[in-house]
PALUMMAR-560845 format. One line per field, with one value per residue (C-alpha): residue number from 1; residue in one letter; chain; x, y, z. Coordinates in steps of 0.001 Angstrom, whole numbers. Example, Ala and Ser with C-alpha at 12.3 -4.5 7.8 and 13.67 -1.06 7.14 Angstrom:
k 1	2
r a	s
c A	A
px 12300	13670
py -4500	-1060
pz 7800	7140
END
This chain:
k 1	2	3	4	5	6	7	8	9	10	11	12	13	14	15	16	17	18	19	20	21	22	23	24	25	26	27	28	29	30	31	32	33	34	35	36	37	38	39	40	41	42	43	44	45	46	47	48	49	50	51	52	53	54	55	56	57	58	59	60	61	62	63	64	65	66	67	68	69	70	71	72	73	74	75	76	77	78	79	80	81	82	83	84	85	86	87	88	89	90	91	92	93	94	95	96	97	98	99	100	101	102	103	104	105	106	107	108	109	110	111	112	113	114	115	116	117	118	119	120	121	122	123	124	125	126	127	128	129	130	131	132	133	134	135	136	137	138	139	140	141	142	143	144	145	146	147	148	149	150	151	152
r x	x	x	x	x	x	x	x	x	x	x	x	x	x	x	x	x	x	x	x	x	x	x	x	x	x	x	x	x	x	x	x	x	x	x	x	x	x	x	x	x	x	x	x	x	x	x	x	x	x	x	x	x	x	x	x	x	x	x	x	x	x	x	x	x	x	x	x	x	x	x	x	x	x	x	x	x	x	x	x	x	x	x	x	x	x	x	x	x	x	x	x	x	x	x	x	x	x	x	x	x	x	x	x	x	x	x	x	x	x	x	x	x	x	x	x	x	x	x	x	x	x	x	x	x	x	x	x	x	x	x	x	x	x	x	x	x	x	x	x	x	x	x	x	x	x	x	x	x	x	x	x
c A	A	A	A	A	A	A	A	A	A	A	A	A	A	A	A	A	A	A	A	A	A	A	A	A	A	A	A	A	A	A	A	A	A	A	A	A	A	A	A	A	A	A	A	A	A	A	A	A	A	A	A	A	A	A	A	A	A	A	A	A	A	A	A	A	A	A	A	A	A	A	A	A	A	A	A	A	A	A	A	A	A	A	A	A	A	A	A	A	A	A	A	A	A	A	A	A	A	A	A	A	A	A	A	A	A	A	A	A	A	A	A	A	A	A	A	A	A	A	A	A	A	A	A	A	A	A	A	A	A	A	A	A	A	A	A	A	A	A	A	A	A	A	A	A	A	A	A	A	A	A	A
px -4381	-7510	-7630	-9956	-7572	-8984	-6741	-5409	-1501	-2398	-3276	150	2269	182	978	4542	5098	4401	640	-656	-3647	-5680	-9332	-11448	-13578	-16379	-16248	-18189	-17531	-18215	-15440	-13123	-13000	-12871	-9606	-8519	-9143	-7514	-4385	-4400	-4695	-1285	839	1758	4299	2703	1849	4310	7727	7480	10502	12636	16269	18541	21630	21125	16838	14798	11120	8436	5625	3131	3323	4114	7192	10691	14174	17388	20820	18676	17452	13177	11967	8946	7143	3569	1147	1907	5647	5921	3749	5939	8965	7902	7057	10627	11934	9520	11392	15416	17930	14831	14253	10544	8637	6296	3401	4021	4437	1366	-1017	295	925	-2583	-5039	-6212	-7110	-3572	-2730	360	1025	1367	4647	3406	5698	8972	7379	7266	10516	12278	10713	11953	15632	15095	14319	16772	19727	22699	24292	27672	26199	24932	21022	19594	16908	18676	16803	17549	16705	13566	12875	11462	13787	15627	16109	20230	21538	24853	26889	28004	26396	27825
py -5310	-3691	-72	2854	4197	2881	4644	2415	3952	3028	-524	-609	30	-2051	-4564	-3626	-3725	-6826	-7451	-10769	-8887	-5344	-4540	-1309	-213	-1138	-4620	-7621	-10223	-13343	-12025	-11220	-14546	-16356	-14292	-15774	-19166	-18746	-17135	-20716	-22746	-21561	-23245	-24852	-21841	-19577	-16496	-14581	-16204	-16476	-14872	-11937	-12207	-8971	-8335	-8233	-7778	-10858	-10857	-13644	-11980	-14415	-13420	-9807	-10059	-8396	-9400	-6881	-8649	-11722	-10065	-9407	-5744	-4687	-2740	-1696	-2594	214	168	-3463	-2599	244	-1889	-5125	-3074	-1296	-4995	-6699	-3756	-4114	-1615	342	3895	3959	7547	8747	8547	5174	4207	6458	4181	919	1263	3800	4203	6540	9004	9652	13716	14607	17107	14876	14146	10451	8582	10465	10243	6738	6196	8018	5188	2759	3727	4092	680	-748	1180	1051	4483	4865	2517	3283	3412	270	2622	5329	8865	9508	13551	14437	11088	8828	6263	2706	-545	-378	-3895	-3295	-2885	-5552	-5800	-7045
pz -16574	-15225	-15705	-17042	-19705	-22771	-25634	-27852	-26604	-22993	-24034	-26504	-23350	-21310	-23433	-23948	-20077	-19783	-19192	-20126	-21097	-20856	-19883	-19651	-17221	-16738	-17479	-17393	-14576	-17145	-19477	-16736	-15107	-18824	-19224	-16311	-17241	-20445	-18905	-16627	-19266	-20978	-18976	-15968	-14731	-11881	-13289	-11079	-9502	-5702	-4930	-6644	-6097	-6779	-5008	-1631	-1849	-1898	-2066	-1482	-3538	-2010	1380	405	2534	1894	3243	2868	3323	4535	7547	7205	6692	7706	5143	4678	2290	-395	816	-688	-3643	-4945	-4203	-5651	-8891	-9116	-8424	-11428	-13691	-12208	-14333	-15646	-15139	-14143	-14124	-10853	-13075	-14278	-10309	-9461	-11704	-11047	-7240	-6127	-8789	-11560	-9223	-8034	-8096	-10275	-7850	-4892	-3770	-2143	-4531	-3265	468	-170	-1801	1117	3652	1616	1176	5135	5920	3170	3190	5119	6049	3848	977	-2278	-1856	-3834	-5081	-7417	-8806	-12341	-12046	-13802	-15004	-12260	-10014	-10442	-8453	-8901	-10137	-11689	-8107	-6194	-3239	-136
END
């Protein structure tokens, strides 16, 4: 994780989300590309799986590329990002300013509604009228990629 928050909580939960490792800005090129070389060296696993499988959502996260009930979706960059993030956390209740920070940056504006724009496109191009959405809101505490229903 490359960020600017440099509190010792922000790198905790950095850590505690799953980040192989956590950086401050500004950092040095050198040590940044060691890192990287060290995080190679641990194993012969990819870092990240190419593909996510839940229910009827598949994703190929090297070709940023999405299909719903097996037929493609077209999404846009930041579309994809937000939804391959929800997907790398299925079943977990993830807050607008967690998805703020990891999906735009640190100069995202609380008071933007961009996350809920971009959550309505989504259940758009994934959902099928009369079916549960496979994006749930948990009121006032952010949104979840639904696993527990079986999907058609």
């Amino acid at each position: 994780m490359l960020t600017a928050r440099d509190a010792v909580e922000a790198r905790i939960a950095g850590l505690d989300a799953g980040a192989d490792d956590y950086m401050v800005k500004p950092y040095d090129f050198g040590e940044l590309l060691a890192r990287l070389r060290a995080l190679i060296r641990r194993g012969q696993q990819p870092l990240l799986p190419e593909h996510l499988s839940l229910g009827p959502l598949t994703l190929d996260t090297r070709a940023h590329r999405a299909w719903m009930r097996r037929h493609e979706v077209v999404l846009t960059g930041k579309e994809y990002a937000l939804l391959e993030f929800l997907a790398r956390r299925p079943g977990m209740v993830v807050g607008r300013a967690s998805i703020a920070e990891h999906v735009w940056d640190e100069h995202y504006d609380p008071v933007s509604n961009v996350v809920d724009v971009y959550i309505q496109r989504l259940r758009r191009k994934l959902d099928l009228p009369c079916e549960p959405s496979i994006i749930r809101t948990r009121r006032a505490e952010g949104y979840q990629l639904a696993v527990d229903d079986k999907w058609p």
